[in-house]
C-alpha positions in Angstrom: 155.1 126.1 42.5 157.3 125.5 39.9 159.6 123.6 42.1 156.5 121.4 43.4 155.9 120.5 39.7 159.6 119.5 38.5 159.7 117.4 41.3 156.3 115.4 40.9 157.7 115.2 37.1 160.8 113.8 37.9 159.5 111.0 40.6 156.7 110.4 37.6 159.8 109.7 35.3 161.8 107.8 37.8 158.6 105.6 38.8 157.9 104.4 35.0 161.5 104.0 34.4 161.8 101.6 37.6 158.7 100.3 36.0 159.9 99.0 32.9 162.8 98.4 33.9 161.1 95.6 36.4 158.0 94.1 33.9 160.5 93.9 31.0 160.9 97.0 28.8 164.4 96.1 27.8 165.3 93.0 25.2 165.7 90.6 28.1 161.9 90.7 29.3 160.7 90.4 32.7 163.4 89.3 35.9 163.0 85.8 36.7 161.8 84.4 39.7 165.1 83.5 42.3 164.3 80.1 42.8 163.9 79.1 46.2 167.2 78.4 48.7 166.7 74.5 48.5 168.6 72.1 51.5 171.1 70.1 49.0 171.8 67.6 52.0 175.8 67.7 51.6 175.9 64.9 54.4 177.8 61.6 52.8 175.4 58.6 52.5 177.5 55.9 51.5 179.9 56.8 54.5 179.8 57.4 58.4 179.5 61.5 58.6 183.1 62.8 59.7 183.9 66.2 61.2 185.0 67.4 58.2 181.5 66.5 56.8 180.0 68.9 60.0 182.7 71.5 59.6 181.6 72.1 56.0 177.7 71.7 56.7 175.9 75.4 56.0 172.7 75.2 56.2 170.5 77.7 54.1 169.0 80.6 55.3 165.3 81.6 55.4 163.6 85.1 56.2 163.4 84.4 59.3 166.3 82.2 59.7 167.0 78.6 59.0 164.3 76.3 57.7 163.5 74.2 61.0 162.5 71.1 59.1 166.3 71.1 57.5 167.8 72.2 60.7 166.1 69.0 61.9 166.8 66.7 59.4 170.6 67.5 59.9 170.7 67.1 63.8 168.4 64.1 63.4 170.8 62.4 60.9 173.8 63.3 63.4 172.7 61.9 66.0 171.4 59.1 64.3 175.1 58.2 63.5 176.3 59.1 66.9 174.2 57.1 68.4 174.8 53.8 66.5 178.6 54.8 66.9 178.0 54.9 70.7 176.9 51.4 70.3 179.5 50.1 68.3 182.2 51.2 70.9 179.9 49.9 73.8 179.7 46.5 72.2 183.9 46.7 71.1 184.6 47.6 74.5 182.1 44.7 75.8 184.1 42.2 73.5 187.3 43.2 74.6 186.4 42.9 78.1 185.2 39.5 77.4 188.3 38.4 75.7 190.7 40.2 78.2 188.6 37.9 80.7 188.9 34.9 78.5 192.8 35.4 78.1 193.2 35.2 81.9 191.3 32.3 82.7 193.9 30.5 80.1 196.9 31.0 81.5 199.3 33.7 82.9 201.0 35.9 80.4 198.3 35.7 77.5 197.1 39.0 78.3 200.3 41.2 78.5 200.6 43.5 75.8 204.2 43.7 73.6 206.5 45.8 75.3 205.1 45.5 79.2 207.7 44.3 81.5 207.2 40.7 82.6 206.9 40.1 86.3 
């Protein structure tokens, strides 16, 4: 019985130590809030995204997981950029045609690049 009461004693003590510890019984007060894990897009937006820009991406973690709508907004962004990037090289490589094309309706040896052997 004894036993029995020490114990209940001692969680009592722990409890209401915990307790003011917690809702401020020291000089410092009560713990602040941790302020929510916010999406800081680290993404450049006055340059194309490189893969050193994707290498250092980290997206920030929720409880269960990432945040979806972040997770979405990054993906979205990327493949916004690849896609206009896939255009770009579709149109250069359209142009190039073109003016490979052009080069040999003018004349024989306009298209040969420096260095090719001349036949």
């Amino acid at each position: 019985m004894v036993m029995f009461l020490f114990l209940v004693v001692a969680l009592v003590v722990v409890v209401g130590a915990v307790t003011l510890a917690v809702l401020g019984g020291g000089e410092s007060g009560a713990l602040p809030e941790a302020p929510p894990e916010q999406f800081a897009d680290p993404l450049p937006h006055d340059r194309p995204v490189g893969r050193a820009d994707v290498d250092a991406l980290r997206l920030p973690v929720a409880l269960r997981g990432y945040r979806m709508a972040e997770v979405d907004d990054a993906l979205g962004r990327l493949g916004a950029e690849l896609a206009e990037r896939d255009q770009r090289i579709a149109d250069l490589e359209s142009a190039l045609s073109g003016a490979r094309a052009q080069a040999r309706l003018e004349g024989p040896g306009f298209d040969r690049h420096p260095g090719e052997d001349h036949q």
